[in-house]
MARGUKE-963526 format. One line per field, with one value per residue (C-alpha): x, y, z; residue in one letter. Coordinates in steps of 0.1 Angstrom, whole numbers, m for minus. Example, Ala and Ser with C-alpha at 12.3 -4.5 7.8 and 13.67 -1.06 7.14 Angstrom:
MARGUKE-963526
c1	[123|137] $
c2	[m45|m11] $
c3	[78|71] $
residuo	[A|S] $
This chain:
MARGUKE-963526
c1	[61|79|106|127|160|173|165|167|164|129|124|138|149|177|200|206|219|236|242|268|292|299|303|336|321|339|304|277|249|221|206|217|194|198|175|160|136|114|116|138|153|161|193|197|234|236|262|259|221|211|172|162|128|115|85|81|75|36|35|53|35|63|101|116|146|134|147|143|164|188|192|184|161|149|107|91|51|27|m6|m11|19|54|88|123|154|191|204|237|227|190|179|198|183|145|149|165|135|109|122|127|87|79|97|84|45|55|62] $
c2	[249|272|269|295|308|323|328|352|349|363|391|374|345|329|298|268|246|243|205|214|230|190|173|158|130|118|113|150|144|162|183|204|212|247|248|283|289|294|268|241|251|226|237|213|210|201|214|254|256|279|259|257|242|256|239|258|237|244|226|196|165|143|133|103|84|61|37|33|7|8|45|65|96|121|118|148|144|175|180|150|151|133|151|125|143|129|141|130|121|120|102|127|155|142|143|177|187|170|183|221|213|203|229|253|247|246|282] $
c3	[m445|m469|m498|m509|m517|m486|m454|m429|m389|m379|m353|m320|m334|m326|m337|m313|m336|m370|m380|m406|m379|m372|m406|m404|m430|m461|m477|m464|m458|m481|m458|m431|m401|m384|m356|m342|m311|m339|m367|m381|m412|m438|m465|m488|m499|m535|m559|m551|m542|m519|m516|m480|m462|m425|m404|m379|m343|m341|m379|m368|m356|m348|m359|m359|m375|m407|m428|m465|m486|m460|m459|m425|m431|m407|m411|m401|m401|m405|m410|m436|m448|m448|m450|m455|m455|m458|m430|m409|m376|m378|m346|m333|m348|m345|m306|m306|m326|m302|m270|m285|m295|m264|m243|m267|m263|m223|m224] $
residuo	[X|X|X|X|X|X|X|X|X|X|X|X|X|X|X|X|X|X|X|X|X|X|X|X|X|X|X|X|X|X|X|X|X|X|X|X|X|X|X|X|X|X|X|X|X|X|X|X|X|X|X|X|X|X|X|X|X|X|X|X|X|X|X|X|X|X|X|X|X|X|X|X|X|X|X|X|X|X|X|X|X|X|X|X|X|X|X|X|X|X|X|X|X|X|X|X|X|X|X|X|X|X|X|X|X|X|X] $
C-alpha cells in the first residue's frame, strides 16, 4: 500500500475501470476507485487534492461492503490491516475487486 501525490500507470498496465466516469450524484462520494490489471487505485476527492492510495491485488485479503453509523464503506482487509473508503457504489466495487483478484491469481 502506497500514498502519494500522483500516479502513473505502470509498465503494461492498464485501466478497466474508473468509478468517477459514473457519478451522476448530487452528494460524491469521497473516493474514486480506478481499477488497473494491476492495482486498485484509491483518489480521494476532497477540495483540489490530488492524494491517491493503491493495493495492489496480491496485498488484498478481501473486500466487502460495510456499515458504520449508517454509512456504507468499501472495507478492504490486508495483511493486519483495515482500509474504509467512502465510496459510491461499494458493494459494487468490492466484487469488481474480488473477481479481478481472483481472475488475476488464475493466470
Amino acid at each position: 500500500m502506497s500514498w502519494s501525490f500522483a500516479f502513473k500507470l505502470l509498465p503494461g498496465e492498464e485501466i478497466i475501470e474508473d468509478s468517477s466516469k459514473d457519478q451522476d450524484a448530487l452528494i460524491k462520494p469521497v473516493y474514486s476507485v480506478l481499477l488497473t490489471n494491476k492495482r486498485v487505485i484509491f483518489r480521494f476527492d476532497g477540495l483540489g487534492s490530488l492524494l491517491k492510495k493503491s493495493l495492489s491485488y496480491n496485498e488484498i485479503k478481501n473486500a466487502r461492503s460495510v456499515k458504520r453509523l449508517g454509512i456504507s464503506y468499501l472495507r478492504i482487509e490486508t495483511n493486519g490491516r483495515e482500509h474504509l473508503f467512502n465510496t459510491a457504489d461499494p458493494e459494487i466495487w468490492s466484487k469488481k475487486i474480488m473477481a479481478i483478484k481472483e481472475n488475476s491469481v488464475g493466470s
